[in-house]
N, C-alpha and C positions, 0 to 999 in steps of 0.2 A: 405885219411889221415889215421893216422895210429889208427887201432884202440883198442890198448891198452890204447892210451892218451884218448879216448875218457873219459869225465868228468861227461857225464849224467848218471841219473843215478834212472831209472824207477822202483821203486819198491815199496814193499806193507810198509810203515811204514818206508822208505828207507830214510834219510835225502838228498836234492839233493846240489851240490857242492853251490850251492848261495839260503840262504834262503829270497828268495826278496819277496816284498811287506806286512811283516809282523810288522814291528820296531812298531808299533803302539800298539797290541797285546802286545810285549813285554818290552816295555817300563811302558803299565801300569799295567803287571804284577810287575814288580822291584815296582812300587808303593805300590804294593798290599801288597807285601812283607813286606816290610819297614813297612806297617801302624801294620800288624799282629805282628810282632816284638815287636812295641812298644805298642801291647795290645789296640791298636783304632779298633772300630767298624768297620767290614767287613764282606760283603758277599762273599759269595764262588763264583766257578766259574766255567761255562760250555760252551764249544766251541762246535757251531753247523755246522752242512754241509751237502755238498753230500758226496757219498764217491769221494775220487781223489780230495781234493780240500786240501790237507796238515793238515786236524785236528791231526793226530797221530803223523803224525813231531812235530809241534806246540806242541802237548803236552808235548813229550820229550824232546825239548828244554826248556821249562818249569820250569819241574823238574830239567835238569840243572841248572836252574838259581836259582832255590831254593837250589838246596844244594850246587851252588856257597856262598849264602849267609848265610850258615849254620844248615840252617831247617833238623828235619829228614825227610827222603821221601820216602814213598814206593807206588808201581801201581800193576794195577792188569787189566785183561779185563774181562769183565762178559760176563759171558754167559747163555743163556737162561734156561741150564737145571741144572744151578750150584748155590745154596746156597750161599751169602754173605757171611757166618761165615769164611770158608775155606780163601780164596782170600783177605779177609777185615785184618785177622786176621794176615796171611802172609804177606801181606805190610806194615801195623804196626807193625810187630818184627820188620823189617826191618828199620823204620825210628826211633824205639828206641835203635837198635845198635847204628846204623850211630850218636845218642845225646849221650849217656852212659859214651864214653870216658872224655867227658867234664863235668860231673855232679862228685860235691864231696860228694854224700853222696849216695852208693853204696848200702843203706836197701832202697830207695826211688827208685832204680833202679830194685830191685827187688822185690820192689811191686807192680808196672809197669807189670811188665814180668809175675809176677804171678797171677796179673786178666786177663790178655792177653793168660795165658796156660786157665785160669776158662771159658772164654770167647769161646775160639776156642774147648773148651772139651766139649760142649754145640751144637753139630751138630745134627740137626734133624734126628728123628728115621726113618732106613731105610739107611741111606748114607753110601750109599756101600765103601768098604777097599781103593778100587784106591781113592776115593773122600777125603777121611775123611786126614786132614793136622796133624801131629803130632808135635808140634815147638817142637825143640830143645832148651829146657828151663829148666834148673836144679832147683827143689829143687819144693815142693809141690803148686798144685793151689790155689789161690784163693778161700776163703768161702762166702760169702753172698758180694759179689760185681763182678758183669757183669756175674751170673752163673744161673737165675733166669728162663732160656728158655725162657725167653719172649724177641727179638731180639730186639724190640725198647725200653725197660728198659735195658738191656743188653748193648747194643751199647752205648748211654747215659752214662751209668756209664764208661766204657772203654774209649771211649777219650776223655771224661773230665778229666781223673788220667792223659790217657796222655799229654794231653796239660798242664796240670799241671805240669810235668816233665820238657817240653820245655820249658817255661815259665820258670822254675829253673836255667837255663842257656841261660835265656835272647834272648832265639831263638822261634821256631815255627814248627808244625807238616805238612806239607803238602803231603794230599793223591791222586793219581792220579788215576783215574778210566777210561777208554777207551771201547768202544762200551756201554756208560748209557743205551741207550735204550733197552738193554738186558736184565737189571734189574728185577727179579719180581715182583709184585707191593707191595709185602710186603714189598722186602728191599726196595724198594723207597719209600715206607711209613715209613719203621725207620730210614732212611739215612735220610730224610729230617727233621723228628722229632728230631733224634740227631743234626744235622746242627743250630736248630731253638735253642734249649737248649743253646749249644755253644756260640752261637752269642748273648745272653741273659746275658750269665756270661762275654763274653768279652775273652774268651779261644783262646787263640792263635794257632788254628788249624784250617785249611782249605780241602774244597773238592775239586780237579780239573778234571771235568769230558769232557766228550767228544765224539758226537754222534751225530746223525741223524737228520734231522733240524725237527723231531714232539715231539724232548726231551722235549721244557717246556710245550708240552700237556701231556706226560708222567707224570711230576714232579707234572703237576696241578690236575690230577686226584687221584694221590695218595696223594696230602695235599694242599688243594687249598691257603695258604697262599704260595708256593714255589717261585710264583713270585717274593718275598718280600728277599726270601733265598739266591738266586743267581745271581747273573749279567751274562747275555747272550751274548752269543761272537758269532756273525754270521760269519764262515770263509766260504769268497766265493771267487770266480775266480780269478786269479788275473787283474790289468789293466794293458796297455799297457805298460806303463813305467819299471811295477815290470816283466811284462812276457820276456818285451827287456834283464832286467837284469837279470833275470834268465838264459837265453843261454848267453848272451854274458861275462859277468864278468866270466862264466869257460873257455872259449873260449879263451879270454885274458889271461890267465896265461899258455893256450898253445901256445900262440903267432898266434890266428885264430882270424880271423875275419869276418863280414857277412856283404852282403850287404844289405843296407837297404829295397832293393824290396825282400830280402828273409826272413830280420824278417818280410816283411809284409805280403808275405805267408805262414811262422808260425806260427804267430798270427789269421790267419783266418781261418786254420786247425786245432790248438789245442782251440781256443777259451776262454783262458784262465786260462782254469783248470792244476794246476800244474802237475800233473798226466801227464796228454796228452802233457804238455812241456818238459816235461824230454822225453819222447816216443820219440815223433817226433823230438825234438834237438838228441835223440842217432841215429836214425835211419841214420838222414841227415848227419850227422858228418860222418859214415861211407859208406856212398856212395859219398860222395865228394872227387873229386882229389885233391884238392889243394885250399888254400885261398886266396882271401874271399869265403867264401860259397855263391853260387846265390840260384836264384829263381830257375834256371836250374836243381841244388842238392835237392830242396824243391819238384819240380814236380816227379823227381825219388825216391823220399824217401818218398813222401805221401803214395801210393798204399801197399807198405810195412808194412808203420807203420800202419794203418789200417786194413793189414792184420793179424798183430801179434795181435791187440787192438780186434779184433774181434773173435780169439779165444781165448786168454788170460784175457784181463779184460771184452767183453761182452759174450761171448760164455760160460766161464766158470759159471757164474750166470746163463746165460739160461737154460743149463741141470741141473739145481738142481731144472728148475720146470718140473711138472708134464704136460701131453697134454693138462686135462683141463686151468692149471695155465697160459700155454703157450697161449691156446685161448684169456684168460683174459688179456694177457701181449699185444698179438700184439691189440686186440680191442682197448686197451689205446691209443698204438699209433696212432690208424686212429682217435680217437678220441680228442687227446691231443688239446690243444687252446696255453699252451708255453712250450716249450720242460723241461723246466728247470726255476723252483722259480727266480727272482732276488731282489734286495734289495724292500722292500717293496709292496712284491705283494703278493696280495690271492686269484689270478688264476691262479695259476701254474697247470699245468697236468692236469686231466680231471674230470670231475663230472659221478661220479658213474651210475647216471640214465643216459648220452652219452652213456657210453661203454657199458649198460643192451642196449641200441637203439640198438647201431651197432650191436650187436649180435642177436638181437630180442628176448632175456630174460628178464624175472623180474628183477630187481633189487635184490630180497629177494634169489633168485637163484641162485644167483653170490655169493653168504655172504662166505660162503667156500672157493670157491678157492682165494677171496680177502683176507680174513682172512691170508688161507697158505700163500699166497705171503707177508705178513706183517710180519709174523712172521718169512719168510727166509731171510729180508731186502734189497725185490728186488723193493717193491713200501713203501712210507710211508702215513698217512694221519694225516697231523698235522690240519684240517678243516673240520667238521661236512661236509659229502654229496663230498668230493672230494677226491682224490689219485692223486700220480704222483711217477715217478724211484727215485728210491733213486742213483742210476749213469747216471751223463749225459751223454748228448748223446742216451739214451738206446732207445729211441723212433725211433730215426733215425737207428741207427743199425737195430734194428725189420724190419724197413720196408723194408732192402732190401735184409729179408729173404723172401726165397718162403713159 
């Protein structure tokens, strides 16, 4: 077939043509919305996963749906060796443009802006030229509100003004954060103290975060009340129904169709994860002659997509670890008990003193390369004494390297 039409559409952060089995998610966001608007008590909110299972779509749509509804919005992705001020401060100019137009009282607009320049001119000593954010913000900062250097008095005071603004024009701030678990534990000790303030006064501003499924051991170590902070959104595989609708509903608007023995062999090839739907729906689409697509199309396009999936999304994780990382990675796999967490389970992946067995090391000996691997976000351990990949599949790919 031909394949320019082709509709799938594999990529990092990539929306795919049919966002299926999510209406629930987004449904009681629109909830969420509406309650913040009207200033009712709300927790914020954080979408957890593996990677490949749609948390960065889902967020983007998200924010859609907030500034369908009016909210300012701005995102940002953390990163491990990057300061909150920069990123936090740049996605709030952002979502006080986007209210600005609709506010009638333009000294209220710029007093906004100018603890938001006092706030962001408050970067830690040492933050080199490329790092440091300059807003583009006329007329002098802010004096004794959000300029204190202390990030969680800082933070606190900054969007409380802002939501305060929102709140002027009967709307709401919503911030969008992607990779949480990047965070350093300082900002996630003022993020959550700011959040905690917020939800106290009833401020119509929200956090929407998005990350690794050990984010609320993250959130709990750095404020153990954070349970109470956010409502946890587990995005995981899809099922059958939503994976069917995922290939076929693009499929149908090219006038293709499958047959049902080949959605059932791309359901047992990709396994649910959105990721591996879009992969292996592109792959199959372009080695099929002609519609319906079979299982026949399915058997020629596995080995392929596979082959792409295993230098591109498992290969490329692999070389960013080291030989010892890589010892620790395949041990995992001979060690693993389920390749991949499911809804309520807390044995997923392996217990740290299996993989010290298999190797026949201490435990205490491993601490290092467990460590790095944690910190490149190639395993996670949301469980005292356990780990597992943070990409499924990855146990299985391991083992049928040499």
């Amino acid at each position: 077939m031909d394949p320019v039409r082709n509709p799938y559409a594999p990529g990092a952060g990539q929306r795919p043509p049919e966002l299926a089995g999510r209406d629930a998610e987004l449904a009681a966001f629109d909830v969420l919305l509406e309650r913040v608007s009207a200033r009712r008590p709300e927790r914020s909110l954080m979408l957890t996963g593996l990677r490949g299972v749609g948390k960065t779509v889902l967020l983007n749509q998200l924010r859609s749906a907030a500034i369908a509804r009016g909210f300012g919005t701005g995102k940002w992705e953390a990163r491990p060796d990057q300061d909150i001020r920069r990123p936090l401060a740049g996605a709030l100019h952002l979502a006080v443009r986007e209210l600005a137009p609709g506010h009638r009282a333009p000294d209220r607009v710029e007093h906004v802006l100018a603890v938001l320049k006092a706030f962001a001119s408050r970067q830690p000593p040492g933050t080199s030229m490329r790092d440091r954010w300059l807003p583009g913000i006329d007329g002098p900062a802010a004096v004794g509100r959000a300029d204190s250097g202390d990030l969680e008095i800082d933070l606190v005071e900054l969007l409380a003004d802002a939501a305060e603004l929102a709140g002027d024009v009967g709307s709401g701030i919503a911030l969008f954060v992607d990779e949480v678990h990047d965070l350093g534990p300082g900002d996630v000790s003022a993020l959550c103290a700011a959040c905690h303030e917020l939800s106290q006064l009833g401020a119509p501003l929200i956090v929407v975060g998005a990350g690794l499924p050990h984010v609320p051991a993250v959130l709990s170590a750095a404020k153990s009340y954070s349970e109470r902070l956010f409502r946890f959104s587990r995005i995981d595989r899809l099922d059958r129904t939503a994976a069917d609708l995922a290939l076929r509903a693009p499929a149908d608007r090219e006038g293709v169709d499958f047959e049902p023995a080949a959605l059932d062999a791309l359901y047992a090839a990709a396994d649910g994860y959105p990721y591996f739907v879009q992969a292996y729906g592109k792959v199959t689409w372009d080695v099929a002659g002609t519609s319906p697509i079979t299982p026949a199309d399915v058997g020629l396009a596995r080995p392929i997509a596979e082959a792409e999936l295993a230098v591109g999304f498992f290969g490329s994780r692999y070389e960013r670890a080291t030989p010892a990382e890589r010892e620790y990675l395949r041990a995992m796999a001979d060690a693993v008990l389920e390749e991949t967490p499911t809804a309520g389970s807390s044995t997923a992946g392996s217990s740290t003193a299996d993989v010290a067995k298999t190797l026949g090391r201490k435990p205490a000996s491993l601490s290092p390369a467990r460590d790095a691997l944690i910190k490149k976000g190639l395993i996670y351990s949301a469980q005292r004494g356990r780990i597992a990949f943070t990409v499924p599949h990855f146990g299985r790919y391991l083992r049928t390297q040499s």
